[in-house]
Phi, psi and omega in degrees: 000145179214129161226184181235140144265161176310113157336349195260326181250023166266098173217165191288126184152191156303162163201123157274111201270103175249217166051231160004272171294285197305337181264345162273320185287300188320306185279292211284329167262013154042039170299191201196145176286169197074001180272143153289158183197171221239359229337138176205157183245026187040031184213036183087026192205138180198161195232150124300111179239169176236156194254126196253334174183124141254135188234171199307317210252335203211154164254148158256142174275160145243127174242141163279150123015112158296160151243098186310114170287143164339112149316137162259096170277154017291162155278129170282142168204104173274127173247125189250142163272161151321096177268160154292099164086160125068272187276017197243325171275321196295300186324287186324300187299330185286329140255042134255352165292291198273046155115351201281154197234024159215118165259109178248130157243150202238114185292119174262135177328312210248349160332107192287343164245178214219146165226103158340136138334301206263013183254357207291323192295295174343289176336303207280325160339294163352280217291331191312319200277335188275339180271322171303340167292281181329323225246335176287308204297325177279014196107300185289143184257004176229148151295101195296131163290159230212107180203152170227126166278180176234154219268280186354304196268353166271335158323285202322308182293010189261131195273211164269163198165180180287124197224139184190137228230100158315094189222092172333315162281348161283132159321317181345143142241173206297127155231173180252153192242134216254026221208277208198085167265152249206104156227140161278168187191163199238202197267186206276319123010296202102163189290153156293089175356284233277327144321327197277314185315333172255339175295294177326317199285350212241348176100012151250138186310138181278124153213119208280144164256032167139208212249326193271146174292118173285150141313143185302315178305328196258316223273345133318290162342292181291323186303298168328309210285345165310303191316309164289347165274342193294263245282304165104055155262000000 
């Protein structure tokens, strides 16, 4: 079993656990004291602990000594346009499942939904509790990080790497930077020239994933998990 906390409060000792996390252990794993459970602060740190007591409202924890987890290279880092509906949660959850360790999402030009200014925090809140719920269900002790950009400025902010470019039409295959790769991908539309335009100029490689046009939702997804299947990460 695994839950997660506020980093500030993964330290050796009690830990008292409520809201969320205590209704997954209590209710949904039906724990028991004396059961283990794995503690993580979805930022690289995670404690062995034992359930020392649940009562209706909160479990108390026993914790070991945290431990910083390993990195695994490459850093995956996806630039997501704005999906419809649905399937923009589905997207998110499906990369963490396959490996991505950063999401930036981006209102793309040709994007069938919009998000408002005064709607974003809200929005991006959603998606945070969906990669985490994602990031339990999968395994994973760490949490991707999560921001929304305007494409100029999530380009700008990009270190060096590998940079590649989601393109149906294209031949390519995916390579790789033993560091850090960076792949875009575009809206249910398709990318905008003038996107593409920017992409190109900024370095990135055009690269296809196969003979069929994918979804906007799946077609990120499938990009990470080749790049973890390469690298064999």
């Amino acid at each position: 079993m695994r839950i997660f906390v506020d980093p500030a409060r993964l330290a050796e000792g009690e830990l008292e656990v409520t809201g969320d996390e205590h209704h997954y252990l209590a209710r949904v794993r039906r724990a028991r004291v004396g059961d283990a459970v794995e503690v993580v602060d979805g930022a690289g740190r995670r404690a062995a602990a034992t359930i020392a007591r649940i009562t209706e409202g909160e479990t108390t924890l026993v914790l070991a000594a945290p431990e910083q987890i390993a990195a695994r290279p490459p850093h995956v880092r996806a630039l997501v346009p704005l999906i419809k509906g649905d399937r923009m949660d589905a997207c998110l959850e499906k990369l963490v499942e396959v490996g991505v360790d950063e999401i930036v999402v981006w209102p793309a030009a040709r994007s069938v939904v919009r998000l408002p200014t005064e709607k974003r925090d809200a929005r991006l809140a959603r998606y945070r509790a969906a990669l985490v719920a994602a990031a339990r269900q999968s395994g994973r002790a760490q949490v991707p990080a999560l921001a929304f950009a305007e494409l100029a400025a999530a380009i700008a902010a990009l270190p060096a790497g590998a940079r590649l470019v989601l393109d149906p039409a294209c031949d390519g295959e995916p390579v790789t930077d033993p560091a850090d790769v960076t792949i875009a991908s575009g809206p249910e539309g398709g990318f905008a020239a003038a996107e593409l335009e920017q992409l190109a100029a900024a370095g990135f490689t055009p690269v296809g994933l196969g003979p069929r046009v994918l979804r906007a939702d799946t077609a990120p997804v499938v990009g990470v998990a080749l790049v973890r299947a390469l690298t064999r990460s």
